[in-house]
C-alpha positions in Angstrom: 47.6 -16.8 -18.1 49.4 -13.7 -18.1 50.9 -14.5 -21.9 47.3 -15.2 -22.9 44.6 -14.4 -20.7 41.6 -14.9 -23.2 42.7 -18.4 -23.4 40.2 -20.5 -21.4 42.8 -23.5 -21.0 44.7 -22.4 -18.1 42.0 -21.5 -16.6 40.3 -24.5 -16.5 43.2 -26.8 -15.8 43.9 -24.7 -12.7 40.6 -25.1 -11.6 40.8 -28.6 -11.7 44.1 -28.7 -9.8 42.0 -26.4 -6.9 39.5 -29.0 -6.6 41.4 -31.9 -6.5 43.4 -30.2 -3.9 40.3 -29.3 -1.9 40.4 -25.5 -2.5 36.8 -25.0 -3.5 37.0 -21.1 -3.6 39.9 -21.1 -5.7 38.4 -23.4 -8.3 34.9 -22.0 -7.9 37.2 -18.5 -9.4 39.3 -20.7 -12.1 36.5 -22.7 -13.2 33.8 -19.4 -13.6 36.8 -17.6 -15.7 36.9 -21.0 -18.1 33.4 -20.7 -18.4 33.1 -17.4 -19.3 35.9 -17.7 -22.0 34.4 -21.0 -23.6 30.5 -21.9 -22.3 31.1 -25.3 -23.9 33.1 -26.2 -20.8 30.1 -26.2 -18.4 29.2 -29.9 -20.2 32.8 -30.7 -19.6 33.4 -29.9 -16.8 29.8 -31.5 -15.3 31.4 -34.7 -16.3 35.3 -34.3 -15.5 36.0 -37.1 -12.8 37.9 -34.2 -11.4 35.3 -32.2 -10.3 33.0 -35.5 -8.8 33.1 -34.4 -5.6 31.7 -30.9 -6.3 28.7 -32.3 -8.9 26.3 -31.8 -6.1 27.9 -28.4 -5.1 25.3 -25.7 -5.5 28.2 -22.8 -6.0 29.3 -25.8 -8.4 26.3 -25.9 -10.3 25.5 -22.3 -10.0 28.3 -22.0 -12.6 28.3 -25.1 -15.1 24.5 -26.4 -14.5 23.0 -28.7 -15.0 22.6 -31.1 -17.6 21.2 -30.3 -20.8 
């Protein structure tokens, strides 16, 4: 992320890695940088497996949605 921080990858990938790993604050953060680099994730990540537990999250949907 240092390398390339406009690159929304990282970012996302991390935040994933938070959730799973019950760290909600720290993939709130990850996953509202993704967004903000590629909107286009919001869909993705409404529907990543990764992020179930959050789907009903209202910090969770505060930042991806809901669907369109």
């Amino acid at each position: 992320m240092k390398i390339l921080p406009d690159w929304h990858e990282p970012y996302y990938n991390c935040a994933a890695a938070y959730g799973l790993m019950d760290k909600k604050d720290d993939m709130l953060g990850m996953l509202k940088k993704a967004v903000e680099l590629r909107s286009e994730l919001k869909t993705t990540a409404r529907k990543d497996d990764r992020f179930e537990k959050y789907y009903e999250d209202p910090d969770f949907v505060e930042i991806v949605g809901t669907e369109d």
